[in-house]
PDB file with SEQRES, HELIX, SHEET and CRYST1 records, atoms N, CA, C and O in Angstrom:
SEQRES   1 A   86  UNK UNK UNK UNK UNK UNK UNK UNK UNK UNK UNK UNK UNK          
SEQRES   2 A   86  UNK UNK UNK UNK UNK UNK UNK UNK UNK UNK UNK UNK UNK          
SEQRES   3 A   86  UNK UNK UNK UNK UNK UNK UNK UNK UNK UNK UNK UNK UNK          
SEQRES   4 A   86  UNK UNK UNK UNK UNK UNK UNK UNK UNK UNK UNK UNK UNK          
SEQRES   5 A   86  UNK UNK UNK UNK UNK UNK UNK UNK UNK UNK UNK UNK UNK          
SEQRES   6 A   86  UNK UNK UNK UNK UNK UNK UNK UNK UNK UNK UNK UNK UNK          
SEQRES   7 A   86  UNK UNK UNK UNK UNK UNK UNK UNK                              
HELIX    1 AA1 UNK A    3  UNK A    6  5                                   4    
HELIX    2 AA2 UNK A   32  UNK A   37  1                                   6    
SHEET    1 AA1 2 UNK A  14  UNK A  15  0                                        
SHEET    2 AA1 2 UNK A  24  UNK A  25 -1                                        
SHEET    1 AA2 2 UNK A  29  UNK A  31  0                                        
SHEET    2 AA2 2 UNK A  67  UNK A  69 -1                                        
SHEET    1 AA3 2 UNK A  46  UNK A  48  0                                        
SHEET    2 AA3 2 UNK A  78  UNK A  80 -1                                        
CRYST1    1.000    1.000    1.000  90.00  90.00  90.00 P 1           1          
ATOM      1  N   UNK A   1       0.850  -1.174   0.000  1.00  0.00           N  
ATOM      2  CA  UNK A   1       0.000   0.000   0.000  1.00  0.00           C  
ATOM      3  C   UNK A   1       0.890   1.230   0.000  1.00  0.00           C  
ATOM      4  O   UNK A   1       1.828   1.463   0.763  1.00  0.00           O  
ATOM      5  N   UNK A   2       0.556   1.764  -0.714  1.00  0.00           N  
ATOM      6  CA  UNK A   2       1.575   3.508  -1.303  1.00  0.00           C  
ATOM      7  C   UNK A   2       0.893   4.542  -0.464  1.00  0.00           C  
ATOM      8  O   UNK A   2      -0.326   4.667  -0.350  1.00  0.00           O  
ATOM      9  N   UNK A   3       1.665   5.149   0.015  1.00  0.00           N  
ATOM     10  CA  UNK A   3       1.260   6.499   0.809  1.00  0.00           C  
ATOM     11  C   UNK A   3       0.110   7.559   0.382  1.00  0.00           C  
ATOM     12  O   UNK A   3      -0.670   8.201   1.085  1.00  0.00           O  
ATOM     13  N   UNK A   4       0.273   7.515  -0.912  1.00  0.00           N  
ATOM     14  CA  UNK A   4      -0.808   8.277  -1.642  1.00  0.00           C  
ATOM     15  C   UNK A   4      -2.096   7.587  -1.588  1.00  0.00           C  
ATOM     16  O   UNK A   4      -3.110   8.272  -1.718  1.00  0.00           O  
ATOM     17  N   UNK A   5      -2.213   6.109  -1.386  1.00  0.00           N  
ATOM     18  CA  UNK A   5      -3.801   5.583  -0.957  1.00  0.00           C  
ATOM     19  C   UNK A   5      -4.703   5.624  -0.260  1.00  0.00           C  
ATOM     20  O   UNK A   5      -5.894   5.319  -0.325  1.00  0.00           O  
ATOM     21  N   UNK A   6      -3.415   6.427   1.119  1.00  0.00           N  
ATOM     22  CA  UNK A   6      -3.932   6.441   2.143  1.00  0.00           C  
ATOM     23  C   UNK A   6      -4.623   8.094   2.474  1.00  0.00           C  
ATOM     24  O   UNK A   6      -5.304   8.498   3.417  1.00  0.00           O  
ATOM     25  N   UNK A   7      -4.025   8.878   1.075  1.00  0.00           N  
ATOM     26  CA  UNK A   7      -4.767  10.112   1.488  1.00  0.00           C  
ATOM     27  C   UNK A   7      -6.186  10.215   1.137  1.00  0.00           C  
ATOM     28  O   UNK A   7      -6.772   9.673   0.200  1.00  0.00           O  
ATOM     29  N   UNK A   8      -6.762  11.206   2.282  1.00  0.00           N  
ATOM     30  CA  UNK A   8      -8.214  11.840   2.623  1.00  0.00           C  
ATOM     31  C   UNK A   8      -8.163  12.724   2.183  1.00  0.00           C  
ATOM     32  O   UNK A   8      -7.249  13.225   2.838  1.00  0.00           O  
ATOM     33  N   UNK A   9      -8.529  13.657   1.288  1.00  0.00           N  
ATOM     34  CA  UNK A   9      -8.886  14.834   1.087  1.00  0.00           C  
ATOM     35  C   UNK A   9      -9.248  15.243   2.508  1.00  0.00           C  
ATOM     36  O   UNK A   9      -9.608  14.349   3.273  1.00  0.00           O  
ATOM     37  N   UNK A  10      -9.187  16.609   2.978  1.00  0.00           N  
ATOM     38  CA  UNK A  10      -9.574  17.504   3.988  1.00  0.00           C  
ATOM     39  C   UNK A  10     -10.652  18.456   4.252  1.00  0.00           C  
ATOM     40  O   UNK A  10     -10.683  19.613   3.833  1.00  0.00           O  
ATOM     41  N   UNK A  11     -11.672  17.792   5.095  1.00  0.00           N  
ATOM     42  CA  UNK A  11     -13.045  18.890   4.530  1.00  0.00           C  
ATOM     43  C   UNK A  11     -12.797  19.915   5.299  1.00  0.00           C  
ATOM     44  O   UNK A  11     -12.441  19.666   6.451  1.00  0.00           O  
ATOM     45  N   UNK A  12     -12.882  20.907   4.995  1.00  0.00           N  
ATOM     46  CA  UNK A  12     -12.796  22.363   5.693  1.00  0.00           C  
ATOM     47  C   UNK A  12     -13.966  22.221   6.400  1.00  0.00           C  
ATOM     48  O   UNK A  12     -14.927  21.507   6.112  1.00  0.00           O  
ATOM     49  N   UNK A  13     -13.742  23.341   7.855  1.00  0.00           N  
ATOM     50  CA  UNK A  13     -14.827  23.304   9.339  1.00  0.00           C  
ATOM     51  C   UNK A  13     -14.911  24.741   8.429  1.00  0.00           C  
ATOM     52  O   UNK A  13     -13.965  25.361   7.943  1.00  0.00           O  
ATOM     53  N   UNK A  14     -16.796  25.156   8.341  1.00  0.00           N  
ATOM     54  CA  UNK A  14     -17.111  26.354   8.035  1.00  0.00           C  
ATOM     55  C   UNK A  14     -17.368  26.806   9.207  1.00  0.00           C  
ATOM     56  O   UNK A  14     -17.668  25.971  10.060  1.00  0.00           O  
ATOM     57  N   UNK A  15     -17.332  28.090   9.546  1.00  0.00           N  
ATOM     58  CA  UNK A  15     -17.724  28.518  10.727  1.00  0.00           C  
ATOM     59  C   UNK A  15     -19.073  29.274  10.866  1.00  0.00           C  
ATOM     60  O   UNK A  15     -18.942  30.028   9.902  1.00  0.00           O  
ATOM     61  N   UNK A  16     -20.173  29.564  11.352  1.00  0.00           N  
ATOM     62  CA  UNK A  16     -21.100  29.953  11.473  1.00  0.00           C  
ATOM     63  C   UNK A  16     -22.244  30.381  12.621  1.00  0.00           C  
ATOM     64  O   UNK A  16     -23.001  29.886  11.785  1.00  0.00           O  
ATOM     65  N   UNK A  17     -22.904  30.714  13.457  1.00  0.00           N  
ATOM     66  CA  UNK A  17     -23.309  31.290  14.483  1.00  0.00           C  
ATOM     67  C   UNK A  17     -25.043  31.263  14.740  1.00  0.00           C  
ATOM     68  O   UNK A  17     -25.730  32.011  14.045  1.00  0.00           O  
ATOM     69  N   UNK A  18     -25.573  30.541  15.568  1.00  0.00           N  
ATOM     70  CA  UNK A  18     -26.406  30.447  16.024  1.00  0.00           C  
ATOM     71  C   UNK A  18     -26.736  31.357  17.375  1.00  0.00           C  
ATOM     72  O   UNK A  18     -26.153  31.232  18.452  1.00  0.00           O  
ATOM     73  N   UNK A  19     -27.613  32.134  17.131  1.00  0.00           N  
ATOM     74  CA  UNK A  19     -27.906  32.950  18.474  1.00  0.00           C  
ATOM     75  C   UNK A  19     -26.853  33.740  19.135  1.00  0.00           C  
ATOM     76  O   UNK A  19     -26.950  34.253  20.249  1.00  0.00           O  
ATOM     77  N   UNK A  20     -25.807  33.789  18.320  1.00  0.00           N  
ATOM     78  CA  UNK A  20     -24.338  34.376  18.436  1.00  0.00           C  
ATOM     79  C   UNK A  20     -23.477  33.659  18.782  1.00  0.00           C  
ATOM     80  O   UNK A  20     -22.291  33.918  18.581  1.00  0.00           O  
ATOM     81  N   UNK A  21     -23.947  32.467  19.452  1.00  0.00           N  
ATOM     82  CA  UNK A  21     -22.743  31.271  19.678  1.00  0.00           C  
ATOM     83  C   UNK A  21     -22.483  30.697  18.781  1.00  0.00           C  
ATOM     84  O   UNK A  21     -23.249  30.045  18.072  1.00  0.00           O  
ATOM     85  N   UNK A  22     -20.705  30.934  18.602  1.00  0.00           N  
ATOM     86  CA  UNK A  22     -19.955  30.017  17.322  1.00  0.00           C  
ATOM     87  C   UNK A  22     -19.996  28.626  17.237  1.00  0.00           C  
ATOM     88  O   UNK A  22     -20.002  27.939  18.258  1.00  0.00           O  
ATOM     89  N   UNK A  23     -20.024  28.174  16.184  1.00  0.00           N  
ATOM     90  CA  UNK A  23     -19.924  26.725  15.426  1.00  0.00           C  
ATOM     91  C   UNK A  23     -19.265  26.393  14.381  1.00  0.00           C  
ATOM     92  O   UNK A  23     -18.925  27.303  13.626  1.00  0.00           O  
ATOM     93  N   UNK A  24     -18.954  25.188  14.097  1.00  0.00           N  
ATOM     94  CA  UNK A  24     -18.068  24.956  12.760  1.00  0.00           C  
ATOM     95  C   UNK A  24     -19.139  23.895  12.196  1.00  0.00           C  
ATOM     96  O   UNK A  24     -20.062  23.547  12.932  1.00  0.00           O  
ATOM     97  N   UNK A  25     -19.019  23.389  10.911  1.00  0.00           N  
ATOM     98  CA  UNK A  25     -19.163  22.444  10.152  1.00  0.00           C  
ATOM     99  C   UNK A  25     -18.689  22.116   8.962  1.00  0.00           C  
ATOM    100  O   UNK A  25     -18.612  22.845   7.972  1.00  0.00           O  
ATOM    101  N   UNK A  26     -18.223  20.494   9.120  1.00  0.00           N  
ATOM    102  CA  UNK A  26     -17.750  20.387   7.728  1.00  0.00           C  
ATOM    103  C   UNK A  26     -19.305  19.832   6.700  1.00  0.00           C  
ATOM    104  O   UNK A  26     -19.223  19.746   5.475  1.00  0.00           O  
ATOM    105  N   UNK A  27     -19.944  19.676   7.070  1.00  0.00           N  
ATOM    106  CA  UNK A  27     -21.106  19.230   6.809  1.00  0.00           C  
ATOM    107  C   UNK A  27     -22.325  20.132   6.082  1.00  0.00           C  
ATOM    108  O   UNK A  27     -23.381  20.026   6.707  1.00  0.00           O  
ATOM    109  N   UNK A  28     -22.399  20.906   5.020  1.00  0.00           N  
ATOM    110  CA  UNK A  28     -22.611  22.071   4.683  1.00  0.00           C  
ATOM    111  C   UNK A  28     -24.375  21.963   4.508  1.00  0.00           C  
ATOM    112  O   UNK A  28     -25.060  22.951   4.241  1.00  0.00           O  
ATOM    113  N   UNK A  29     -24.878  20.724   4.691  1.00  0.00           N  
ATOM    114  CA  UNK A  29     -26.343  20.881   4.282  1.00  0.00           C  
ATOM    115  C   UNK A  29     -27.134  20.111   5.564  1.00  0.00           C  
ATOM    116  O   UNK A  29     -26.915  18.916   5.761  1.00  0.00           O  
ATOM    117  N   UNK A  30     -27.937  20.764   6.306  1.00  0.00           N  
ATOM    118  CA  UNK A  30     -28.286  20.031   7.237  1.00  0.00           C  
ATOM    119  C   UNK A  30     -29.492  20.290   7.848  1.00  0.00           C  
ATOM    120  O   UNK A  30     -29.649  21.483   8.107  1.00  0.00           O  
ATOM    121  N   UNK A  31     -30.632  19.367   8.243  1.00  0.00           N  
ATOM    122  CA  UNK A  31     -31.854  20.487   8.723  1.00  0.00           C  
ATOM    123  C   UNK A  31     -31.912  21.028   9.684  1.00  0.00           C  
ATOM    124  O   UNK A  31     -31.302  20.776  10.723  1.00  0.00           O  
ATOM    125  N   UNK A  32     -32.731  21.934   9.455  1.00  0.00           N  
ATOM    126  CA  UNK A  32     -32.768  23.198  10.664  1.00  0.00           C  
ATOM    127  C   UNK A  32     -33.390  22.274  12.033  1.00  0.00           C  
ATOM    128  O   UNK A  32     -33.004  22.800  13.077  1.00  0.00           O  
ATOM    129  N   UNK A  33     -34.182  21.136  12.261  1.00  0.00           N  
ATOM    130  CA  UNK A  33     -34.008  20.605  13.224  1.00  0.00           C  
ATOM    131  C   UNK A  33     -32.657  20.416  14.065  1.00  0.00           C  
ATOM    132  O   UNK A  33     -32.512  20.810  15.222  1.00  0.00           O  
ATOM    133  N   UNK A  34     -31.729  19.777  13.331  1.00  0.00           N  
ATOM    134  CA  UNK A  34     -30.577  19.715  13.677  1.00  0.00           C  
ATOM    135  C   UNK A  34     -29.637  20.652  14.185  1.00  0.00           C  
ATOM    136  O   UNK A  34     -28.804  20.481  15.075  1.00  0.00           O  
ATOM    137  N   UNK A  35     -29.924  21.867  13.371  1.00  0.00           N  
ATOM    138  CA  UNK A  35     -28.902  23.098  14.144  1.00  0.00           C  
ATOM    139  C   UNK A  35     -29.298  23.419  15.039  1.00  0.00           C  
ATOM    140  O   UNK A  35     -28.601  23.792  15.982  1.00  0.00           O  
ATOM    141  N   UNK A  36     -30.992  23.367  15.043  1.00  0.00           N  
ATOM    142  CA  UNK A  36     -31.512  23.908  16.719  1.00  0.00           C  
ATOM    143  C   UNK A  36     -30.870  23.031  17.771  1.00  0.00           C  
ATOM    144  O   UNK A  36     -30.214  23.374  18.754  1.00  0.00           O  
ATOM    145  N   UNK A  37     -31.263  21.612  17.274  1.00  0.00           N  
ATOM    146  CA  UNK A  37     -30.358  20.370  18.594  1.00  0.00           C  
ATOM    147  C   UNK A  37     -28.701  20.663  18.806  1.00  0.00           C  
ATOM    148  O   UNK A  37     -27.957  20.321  19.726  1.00  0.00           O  
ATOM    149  N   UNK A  38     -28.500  21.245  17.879  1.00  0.00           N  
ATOM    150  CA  UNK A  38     -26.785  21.334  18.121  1.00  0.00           C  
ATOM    151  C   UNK A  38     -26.704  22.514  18.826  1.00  0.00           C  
ATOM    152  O   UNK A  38     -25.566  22.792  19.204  1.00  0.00           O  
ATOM    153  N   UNK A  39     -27.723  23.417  19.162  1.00  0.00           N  
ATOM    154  CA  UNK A  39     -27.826  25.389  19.933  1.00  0.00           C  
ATOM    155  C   UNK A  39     -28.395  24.567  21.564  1.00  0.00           C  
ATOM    156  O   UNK A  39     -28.364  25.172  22.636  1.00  0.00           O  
ATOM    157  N   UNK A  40     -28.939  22.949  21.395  1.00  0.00           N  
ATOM    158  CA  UNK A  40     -29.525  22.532  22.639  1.00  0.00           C  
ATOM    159  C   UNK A  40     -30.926  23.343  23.087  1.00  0.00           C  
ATOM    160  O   UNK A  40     -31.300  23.670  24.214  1.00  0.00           O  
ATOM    161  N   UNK A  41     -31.653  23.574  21.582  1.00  0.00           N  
ATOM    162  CA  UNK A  41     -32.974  24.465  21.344  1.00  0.00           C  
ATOM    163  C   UNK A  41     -33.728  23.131  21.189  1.00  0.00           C  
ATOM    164  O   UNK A  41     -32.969  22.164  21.241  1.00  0.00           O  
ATOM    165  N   UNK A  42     -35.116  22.814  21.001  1.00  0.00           N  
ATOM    166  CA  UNK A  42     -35.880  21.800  21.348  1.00  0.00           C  
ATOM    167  C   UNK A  42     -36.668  22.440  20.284  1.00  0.00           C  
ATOM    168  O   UNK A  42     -37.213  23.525  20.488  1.00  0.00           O  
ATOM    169  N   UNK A  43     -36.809  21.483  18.532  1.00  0.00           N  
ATOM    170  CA  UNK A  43     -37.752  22.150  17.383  1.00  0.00           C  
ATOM    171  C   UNK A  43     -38.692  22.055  17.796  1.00  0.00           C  
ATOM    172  O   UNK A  43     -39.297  22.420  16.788  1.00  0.00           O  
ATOM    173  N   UNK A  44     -39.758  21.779  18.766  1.00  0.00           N  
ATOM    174  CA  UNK A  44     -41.069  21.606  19.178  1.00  0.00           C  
ATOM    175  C   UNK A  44     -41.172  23.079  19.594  1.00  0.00           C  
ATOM    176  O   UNK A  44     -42.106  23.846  19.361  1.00  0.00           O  
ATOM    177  N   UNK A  45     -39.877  23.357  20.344  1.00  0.00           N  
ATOM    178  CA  UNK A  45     -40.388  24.918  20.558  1.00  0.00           C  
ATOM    179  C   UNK A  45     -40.108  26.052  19.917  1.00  0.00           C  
ATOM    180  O   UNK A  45     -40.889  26.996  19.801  1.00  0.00           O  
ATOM    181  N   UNK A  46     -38.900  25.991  19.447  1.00  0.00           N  
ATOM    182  CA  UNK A  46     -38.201  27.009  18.397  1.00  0.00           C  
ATOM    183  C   UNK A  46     -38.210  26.546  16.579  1.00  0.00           C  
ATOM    184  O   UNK A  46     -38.356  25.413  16.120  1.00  0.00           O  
ATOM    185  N   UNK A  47     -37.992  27.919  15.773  1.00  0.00           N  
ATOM    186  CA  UNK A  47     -37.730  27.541  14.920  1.00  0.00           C  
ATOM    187  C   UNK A  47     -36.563  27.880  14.267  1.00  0.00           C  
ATOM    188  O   UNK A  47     -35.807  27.691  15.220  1.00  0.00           O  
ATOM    189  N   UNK A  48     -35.905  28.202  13.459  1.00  0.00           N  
ATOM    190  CA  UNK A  48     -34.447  28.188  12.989  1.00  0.00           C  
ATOM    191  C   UNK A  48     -35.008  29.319  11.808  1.00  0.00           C  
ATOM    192  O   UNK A  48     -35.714  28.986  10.856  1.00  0.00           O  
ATOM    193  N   UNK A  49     -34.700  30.247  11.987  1.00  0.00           N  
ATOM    194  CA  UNK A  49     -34.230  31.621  11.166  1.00  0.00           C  
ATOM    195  C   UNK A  49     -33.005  31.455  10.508  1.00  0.00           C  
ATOM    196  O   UNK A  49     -32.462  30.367  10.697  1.00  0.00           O  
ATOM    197  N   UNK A  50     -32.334  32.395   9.659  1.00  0.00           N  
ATOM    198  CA  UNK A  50     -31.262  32.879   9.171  1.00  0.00           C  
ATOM    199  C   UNK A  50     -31.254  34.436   8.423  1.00  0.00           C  
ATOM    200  O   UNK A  50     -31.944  34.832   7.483  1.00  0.00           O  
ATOM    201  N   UNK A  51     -29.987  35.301   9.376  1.00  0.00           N  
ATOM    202  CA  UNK A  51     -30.233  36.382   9.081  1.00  0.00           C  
ATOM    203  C   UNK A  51     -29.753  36.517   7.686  1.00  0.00           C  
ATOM    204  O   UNK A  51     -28.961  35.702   7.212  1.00  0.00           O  
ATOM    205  N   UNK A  52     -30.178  37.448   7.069  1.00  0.00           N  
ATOM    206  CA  UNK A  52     -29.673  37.782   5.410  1.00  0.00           C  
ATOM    207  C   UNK A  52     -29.539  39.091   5.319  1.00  0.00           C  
ATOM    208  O   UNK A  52     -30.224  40.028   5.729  1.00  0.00           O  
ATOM    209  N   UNK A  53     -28.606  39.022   4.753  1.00  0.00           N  
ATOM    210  CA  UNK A  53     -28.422  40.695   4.832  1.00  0.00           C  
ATOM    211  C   UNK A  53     -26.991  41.400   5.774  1.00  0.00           C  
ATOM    212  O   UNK A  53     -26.792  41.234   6.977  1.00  0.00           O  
ATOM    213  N   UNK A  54     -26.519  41.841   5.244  1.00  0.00           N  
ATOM    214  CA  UNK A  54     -25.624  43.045   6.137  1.00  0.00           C  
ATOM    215  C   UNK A  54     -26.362  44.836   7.478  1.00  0.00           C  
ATOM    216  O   UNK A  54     -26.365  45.339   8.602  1.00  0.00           O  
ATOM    217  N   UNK A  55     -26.771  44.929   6.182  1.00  0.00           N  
ATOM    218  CA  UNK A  55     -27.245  46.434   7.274  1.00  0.00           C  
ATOM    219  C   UNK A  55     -28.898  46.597   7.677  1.00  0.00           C  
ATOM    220  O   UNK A  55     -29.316  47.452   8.458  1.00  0.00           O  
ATOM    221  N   UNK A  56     -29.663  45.688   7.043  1.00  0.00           N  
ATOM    222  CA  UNK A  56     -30.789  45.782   7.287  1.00  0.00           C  
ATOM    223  C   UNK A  56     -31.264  44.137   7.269  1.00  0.00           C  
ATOM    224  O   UNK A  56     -32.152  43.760   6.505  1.00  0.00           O  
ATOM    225  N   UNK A  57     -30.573  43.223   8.187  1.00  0.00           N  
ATOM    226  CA  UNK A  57     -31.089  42.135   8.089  1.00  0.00           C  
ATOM    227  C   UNK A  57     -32.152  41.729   7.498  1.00  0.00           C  
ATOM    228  O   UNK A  57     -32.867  42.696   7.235  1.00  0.00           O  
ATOM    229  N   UNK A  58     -32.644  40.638   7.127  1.00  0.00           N  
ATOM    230  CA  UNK A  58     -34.074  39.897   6.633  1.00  0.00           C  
ATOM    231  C   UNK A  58     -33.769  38.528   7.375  1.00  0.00           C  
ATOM    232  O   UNK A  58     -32.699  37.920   7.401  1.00  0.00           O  
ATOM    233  N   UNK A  59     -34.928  38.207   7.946  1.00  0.00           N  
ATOM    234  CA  UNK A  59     -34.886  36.545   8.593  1.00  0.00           C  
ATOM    235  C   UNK A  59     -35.829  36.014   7.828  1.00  0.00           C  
ATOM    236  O   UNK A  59     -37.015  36.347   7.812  1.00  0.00           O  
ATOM    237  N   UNK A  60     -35.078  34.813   6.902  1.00  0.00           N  
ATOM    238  CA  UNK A  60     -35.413  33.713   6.299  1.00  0.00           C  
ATOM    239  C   UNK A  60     -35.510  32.501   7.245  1.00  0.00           C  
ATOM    240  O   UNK A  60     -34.491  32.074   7.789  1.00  0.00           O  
ATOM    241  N   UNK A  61     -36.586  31.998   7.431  1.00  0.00           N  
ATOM    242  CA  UNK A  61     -37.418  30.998   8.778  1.00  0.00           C  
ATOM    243  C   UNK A  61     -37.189  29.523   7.441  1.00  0.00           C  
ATOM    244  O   UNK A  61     -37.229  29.377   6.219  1.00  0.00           O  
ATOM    245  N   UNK A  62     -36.987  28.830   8.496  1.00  0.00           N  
ATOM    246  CA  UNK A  62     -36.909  27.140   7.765  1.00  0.00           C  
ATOM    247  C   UNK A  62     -37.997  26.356   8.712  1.00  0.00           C  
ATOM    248  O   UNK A  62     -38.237  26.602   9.894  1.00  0.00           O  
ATOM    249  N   UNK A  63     -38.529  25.455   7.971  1.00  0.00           N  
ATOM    250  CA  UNK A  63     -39.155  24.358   8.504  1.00  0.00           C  
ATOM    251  C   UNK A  63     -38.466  23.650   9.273  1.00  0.00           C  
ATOM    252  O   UNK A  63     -37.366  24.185   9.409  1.00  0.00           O  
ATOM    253  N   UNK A  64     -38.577  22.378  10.058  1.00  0.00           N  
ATOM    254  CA  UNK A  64     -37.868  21.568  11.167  1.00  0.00           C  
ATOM    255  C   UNK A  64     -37.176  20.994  10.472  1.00  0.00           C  
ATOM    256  O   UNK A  64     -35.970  20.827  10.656  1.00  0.00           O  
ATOM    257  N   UNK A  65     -38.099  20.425   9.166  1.00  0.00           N  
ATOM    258  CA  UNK A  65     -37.545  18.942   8.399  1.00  0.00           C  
ATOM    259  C   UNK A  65     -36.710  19.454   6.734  1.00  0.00           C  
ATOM    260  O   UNK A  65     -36.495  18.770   5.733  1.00  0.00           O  
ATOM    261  N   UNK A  66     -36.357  21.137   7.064  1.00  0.00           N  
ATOM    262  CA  UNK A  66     -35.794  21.574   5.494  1.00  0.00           C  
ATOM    263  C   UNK A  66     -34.477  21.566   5.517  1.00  0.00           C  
ATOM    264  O   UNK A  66     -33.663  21.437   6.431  1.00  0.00           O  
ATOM    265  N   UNK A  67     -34.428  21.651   4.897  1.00  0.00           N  
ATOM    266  CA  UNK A  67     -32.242  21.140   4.240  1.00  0.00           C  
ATOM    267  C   UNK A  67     -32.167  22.529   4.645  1.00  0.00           C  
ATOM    268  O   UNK A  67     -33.152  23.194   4.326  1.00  0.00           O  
ATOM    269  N   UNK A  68     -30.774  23.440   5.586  1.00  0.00           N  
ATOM    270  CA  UNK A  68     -30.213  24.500   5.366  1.00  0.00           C  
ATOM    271  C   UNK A  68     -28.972  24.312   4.884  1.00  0.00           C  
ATOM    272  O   UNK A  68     -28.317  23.320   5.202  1.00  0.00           O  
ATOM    273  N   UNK A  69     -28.345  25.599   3.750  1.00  0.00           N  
ATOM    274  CA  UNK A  69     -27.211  25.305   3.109  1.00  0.00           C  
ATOM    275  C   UNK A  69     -26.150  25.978   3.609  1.00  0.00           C  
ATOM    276  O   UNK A  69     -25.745  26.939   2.955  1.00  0.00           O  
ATOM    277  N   UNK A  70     -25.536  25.655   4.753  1.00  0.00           N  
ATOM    278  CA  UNK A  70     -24.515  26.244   5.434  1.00  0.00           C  
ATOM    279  C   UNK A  70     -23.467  27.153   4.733  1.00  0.00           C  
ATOM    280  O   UNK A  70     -22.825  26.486   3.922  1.00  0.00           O  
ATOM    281  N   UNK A  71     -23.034  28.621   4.782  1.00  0.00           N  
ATOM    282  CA  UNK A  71     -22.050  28.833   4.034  1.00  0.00           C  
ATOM    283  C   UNK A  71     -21.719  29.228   5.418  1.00  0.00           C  
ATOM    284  O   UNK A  71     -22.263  29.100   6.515  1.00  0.00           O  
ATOM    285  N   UNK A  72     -19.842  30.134   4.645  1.00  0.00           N  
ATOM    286  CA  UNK A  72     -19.125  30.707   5.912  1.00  0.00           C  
ATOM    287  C   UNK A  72     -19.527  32.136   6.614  1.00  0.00           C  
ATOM    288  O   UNK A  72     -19.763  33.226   6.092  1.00  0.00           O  
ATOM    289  N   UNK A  73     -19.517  31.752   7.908  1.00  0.00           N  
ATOM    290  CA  UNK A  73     -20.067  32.960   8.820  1.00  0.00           C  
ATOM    291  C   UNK A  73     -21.528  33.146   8.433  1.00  0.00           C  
ATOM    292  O   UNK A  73     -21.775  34.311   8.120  1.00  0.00           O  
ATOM    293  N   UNK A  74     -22.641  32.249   8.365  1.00  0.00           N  
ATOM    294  CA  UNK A  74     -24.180  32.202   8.362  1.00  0.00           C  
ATOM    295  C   UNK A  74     -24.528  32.485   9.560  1.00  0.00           C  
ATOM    296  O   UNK A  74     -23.988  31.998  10.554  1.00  0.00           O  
ATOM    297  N   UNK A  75     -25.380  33.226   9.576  1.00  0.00           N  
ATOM    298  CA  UNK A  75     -25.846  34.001  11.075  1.00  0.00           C  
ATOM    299  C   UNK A  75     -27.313  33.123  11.373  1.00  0.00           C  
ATOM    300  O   UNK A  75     -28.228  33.511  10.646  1.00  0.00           O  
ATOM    301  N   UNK A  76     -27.590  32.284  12.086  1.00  0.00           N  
ATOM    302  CA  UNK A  76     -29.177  31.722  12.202  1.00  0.00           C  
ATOM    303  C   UNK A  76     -29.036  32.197  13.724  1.00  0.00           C  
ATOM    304  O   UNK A  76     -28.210  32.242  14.636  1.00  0.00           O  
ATOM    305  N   UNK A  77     -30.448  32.542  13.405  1.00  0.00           N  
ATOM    306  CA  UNK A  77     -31.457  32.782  15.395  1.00  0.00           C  
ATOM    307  C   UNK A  77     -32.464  32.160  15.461  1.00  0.00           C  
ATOM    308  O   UNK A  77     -33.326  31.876  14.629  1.00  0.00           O  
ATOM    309  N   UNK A  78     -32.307  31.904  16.708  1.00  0.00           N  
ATOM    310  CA  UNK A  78     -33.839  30.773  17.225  1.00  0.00           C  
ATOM    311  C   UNK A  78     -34.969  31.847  17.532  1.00  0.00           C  
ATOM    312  O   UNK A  78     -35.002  32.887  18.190  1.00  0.00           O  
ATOM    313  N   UNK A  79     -36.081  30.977  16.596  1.00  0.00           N  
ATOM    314  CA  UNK A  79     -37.241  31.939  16.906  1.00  0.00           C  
ATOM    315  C   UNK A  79     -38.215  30.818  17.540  1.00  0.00           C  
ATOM    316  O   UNK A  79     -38.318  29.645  17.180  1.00  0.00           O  
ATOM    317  N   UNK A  80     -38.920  31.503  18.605  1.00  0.00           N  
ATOM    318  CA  UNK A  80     -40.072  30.882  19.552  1.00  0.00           C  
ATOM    319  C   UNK A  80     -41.395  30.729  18.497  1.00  0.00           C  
ATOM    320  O   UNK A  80     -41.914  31.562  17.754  1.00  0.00           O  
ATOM    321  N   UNK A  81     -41.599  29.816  18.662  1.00  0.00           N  
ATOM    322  CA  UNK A  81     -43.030  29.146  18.079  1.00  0.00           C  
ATOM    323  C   UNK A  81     -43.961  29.703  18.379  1.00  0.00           C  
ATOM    324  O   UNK A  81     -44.681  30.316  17.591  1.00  0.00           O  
ATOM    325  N   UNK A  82     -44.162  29.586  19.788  1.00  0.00           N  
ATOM    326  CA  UNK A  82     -45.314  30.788  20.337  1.00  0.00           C  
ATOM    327  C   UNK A  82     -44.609  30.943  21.968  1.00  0.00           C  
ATOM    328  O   UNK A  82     -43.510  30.528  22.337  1.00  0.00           O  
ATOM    329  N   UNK A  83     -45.643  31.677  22.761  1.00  0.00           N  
ATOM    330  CA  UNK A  83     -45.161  32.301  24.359  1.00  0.00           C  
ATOM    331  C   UNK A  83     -46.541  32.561  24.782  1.00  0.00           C  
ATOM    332  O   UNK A  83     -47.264  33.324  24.141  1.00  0.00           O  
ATOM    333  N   UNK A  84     -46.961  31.905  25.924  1.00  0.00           N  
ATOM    334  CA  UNK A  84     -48.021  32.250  26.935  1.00  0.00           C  
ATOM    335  C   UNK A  84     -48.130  33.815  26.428  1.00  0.00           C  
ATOM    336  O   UNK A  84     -47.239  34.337  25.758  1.00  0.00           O  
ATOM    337  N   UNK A  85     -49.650  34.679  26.937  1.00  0.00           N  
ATOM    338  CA  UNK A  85     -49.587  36.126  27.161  1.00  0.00           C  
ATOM    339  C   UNK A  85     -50.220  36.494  28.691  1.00  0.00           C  
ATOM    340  O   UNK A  85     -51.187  36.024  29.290  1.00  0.00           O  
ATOM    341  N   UNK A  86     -49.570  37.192  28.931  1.00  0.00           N  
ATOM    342  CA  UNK A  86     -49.869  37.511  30.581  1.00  0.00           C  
ATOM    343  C   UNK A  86     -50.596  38.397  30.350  1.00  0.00           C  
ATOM    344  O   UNK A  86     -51.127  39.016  31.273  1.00  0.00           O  
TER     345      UNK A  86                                                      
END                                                                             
């Protein structure tokens, strides 16, 4: 076996931010269920936004069960499903 058989290509860790807490992934497509479980958010209660935009944000909302396409430095925030009203 030749040294060259044994190489892996190297997936790059993208970095990206949930609720402002940093994350990496080499894994670039993943559902928004999942990023909430990886923020330790519960999709029953939250849903998974992503900000767009530089100076005047826009939040693009995903379903639980939709593919998000991770690029570098993606900004997603957890949004509440609903909240009691006092």
């Amino acid at each position: 076996m030749t040294e060259s058989s044994n190489f892996q290509p190297s997936r790059r860790r993208i970095p990206f931010t949930i609720d402002g807490q940093p994350f990496t992934t080499d894994d670039l497509s993943q559902r928004a269920s999942a990023l909430l479980r990886l923020a330790d958010l519960d999709p029953a209660i939250f849903d998974l936004g992503e900000l767009v935009g530089k100076e005047h944000p826009q939040t693009k909302r995903f379903a639980d069960d939709e593919l998000v396409n991770i690029v570098k430095d993606a900004r997603f925030v957890s949004i509440r499903q609903s909240a009691p009203v006092a």
